[in-house]
Each structure stands twice: as C-alpha cells, then as structure tokens.
N, C-alpha and C positions, 0 to 999 in steps of 0.2 A: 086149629086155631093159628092165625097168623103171626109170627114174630114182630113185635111193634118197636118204631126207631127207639123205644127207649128201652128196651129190654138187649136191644143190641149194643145198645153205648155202654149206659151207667153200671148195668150188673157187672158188665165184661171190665169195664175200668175199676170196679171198687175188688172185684176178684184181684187183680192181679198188684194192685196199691197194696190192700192186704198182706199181700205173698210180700213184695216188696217191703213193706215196714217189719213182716216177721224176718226177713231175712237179715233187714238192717238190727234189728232187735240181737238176733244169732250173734252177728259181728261184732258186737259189744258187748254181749256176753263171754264171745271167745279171748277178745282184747281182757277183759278182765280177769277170765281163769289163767289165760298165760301172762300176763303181765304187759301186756300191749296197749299202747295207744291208740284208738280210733281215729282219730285227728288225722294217724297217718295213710288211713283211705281215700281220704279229700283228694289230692291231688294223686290218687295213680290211677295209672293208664293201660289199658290191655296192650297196646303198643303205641310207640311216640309220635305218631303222626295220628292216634285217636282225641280224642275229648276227654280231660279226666274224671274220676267218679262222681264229684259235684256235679259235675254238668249234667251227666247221667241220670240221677236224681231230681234236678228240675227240669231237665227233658220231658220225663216221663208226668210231671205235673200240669208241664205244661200241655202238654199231649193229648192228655184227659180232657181236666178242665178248661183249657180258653179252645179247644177241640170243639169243646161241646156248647160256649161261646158263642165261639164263630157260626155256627149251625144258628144258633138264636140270631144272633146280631150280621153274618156275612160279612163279619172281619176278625181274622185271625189275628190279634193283638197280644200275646201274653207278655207276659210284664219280663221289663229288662231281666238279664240273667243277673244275680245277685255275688255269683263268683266263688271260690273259695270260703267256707263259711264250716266252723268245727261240726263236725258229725253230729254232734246233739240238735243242731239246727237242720240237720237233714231229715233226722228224724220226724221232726216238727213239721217238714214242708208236704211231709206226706201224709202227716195227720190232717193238715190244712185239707190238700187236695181231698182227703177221702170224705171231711164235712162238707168242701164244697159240692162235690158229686152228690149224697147223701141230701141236699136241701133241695133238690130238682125232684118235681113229682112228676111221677108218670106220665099226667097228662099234660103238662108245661111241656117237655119233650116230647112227646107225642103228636104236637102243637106244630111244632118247626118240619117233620117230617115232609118229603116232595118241595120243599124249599129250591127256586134256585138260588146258585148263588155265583159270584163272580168274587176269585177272592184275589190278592196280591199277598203271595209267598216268598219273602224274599225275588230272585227277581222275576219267577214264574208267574204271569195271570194264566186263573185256570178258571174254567165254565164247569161249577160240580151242582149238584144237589146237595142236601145236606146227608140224605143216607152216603153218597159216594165219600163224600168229606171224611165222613169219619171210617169209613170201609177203606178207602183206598189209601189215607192221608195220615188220619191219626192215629189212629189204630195199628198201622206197620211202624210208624215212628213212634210210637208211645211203647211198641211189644221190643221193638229196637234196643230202646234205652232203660226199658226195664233188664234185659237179659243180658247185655251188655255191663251195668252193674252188681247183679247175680253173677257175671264171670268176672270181673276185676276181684269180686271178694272171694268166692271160690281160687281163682288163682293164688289170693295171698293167704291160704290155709283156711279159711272160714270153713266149718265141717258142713255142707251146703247140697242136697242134693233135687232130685225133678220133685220134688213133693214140696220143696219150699219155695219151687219158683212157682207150680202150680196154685198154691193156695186155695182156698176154701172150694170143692166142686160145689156146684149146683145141681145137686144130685134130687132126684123127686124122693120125694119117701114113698119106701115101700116095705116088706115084712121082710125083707134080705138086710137091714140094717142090724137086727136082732138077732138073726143068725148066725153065731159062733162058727160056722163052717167060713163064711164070706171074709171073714179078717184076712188081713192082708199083713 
C-alpha cells in the first residue's frame, strides 16, 4: 500500500506536537518540584546569536500547520510571530496547532497531493509540489525547532530524554505488545 500525502504530514506533525507539549508539560512540572519559574524558559537561548524558546515553539507551529496551508492554498503565510509570551501560552499554541492538524481529513489532504506550487519564502521563490513542500521545507524546519526547544530545556535541567522527544510511535499492533519479555 502506498503512503498517502496525508499519512506523511499530519501523523508525523501530530507525533512530534505531542512529544513537544509532553515535554513542555515535563518543564513545568520540574519548575514546580524545584521551585522555578517557567516564565523563565521564554527568552533562553542555546546560544546568543540563536532565536529564543518562544520562537522555537511557534516555529514549530507554524511549521505544521500554515506548512500544510501552504500545500492547500500555495502560500506560505503564518501569522505574525506573537513574541515573548509566559509559558502557559506556549503551552496553549501547541494545543492550538495539534486541533488544527487534527480537523484535516485524510481525504482534504489527500486532495492537495501533486500540487504545483510556486511559493515566496522570505526572500526565496521556489518551484515545489506540495509533497516536496512539506518533505523538504517543513518538515526539516518544523523537526529544527522542535528539537532545538527539547535542547534549550534539557540544557536548563528539565529531566528530558530520546523518548520524550520521540513521543507516541506508530507502532502496528501486534502480539509483542503483551509480551512481558519485549518491555523496555
């Protein structure tokens, strides 16, 4: 069976949102057993000539969703960056994005597939299709800024490891879920 453009996007964006909200989740739980602030995630930086955690967080929103947009509509437009904003609203942007993902049906996406498109990226025009769009485009910058805010909070102690960035597999079912030997 063929992998269909929407089995490529939206699963793969809503896995790793996922990871992303649990990890944010982590950080605010750790801020609250040590007595930290969240707040003060906003603005760090894995180094100073990087983008800070905010941005990281709607990077990755934007990434997704006006990603998968642009494939519909052939312009990449996501909304102004909203800036520095307390952690509890970061939280929220990625619950946003995961309903936005979530209200695309299969076949809506499925729809846009072999698309061309011609799009203006900042100051790039590029000739893609819509699978390439999200293969070559969003999907490197969307994985960019998820794992890049997975490292700014790992840097500042969050207890954080490959299974929180990975989030939910897609695993088939099979009779090796029930077997006590296969735990990990």
């Amino acid at each position: 069976m063929a992998t269909s453009f929407y089995d490529l996007s939206v699963p793969t964006f809503l896995q790793t949102l996922a990871a992303v909200g649990g990890f944010l989740d982590s950080a605010a739980t750790h801020c609250a057993e040590i007595g930290a602030d969240p707040d003060d995630f906003v603005h760090a930086r894995l180094f100073d000539d990087m983008a800070p955690f905010h941005f990281q967080i709607e990077a990755a929103w934007h990434h997704s969703v006006c990603g998968l947009e642009a494939a519909k509509t052939g312009v990449f437009t996501p909304p102004a960056l909203v800036g520095p904003v307390p952690f509890v609203e970061l939280q929220g942007m990625i619950g946003k994005a995961i309903a936005a993902l979530e209200a695309f049906s299969p076949d809506e996406v499925n729809g846009w597939a072999g698309k061309d498109l011609d799009l203006q990226i900042g100051p790039r025009r590029l000739a893609l299709t819509s699978e390439t769009l999200i293969l070559s485009f969003s999907l490197p910058n969307f994985y960019f800024h998820a794992v890049t805010a997975y490292d700014i909070l790992r840097s500042r102690g969050v207890p954080l490891g490959k299974r929180d960035f990975e989030g939910p597999l897609r695993a088939r079912s099979t009779s090796l879920e029930a077997d006590p030997s296969n735990a990990s």
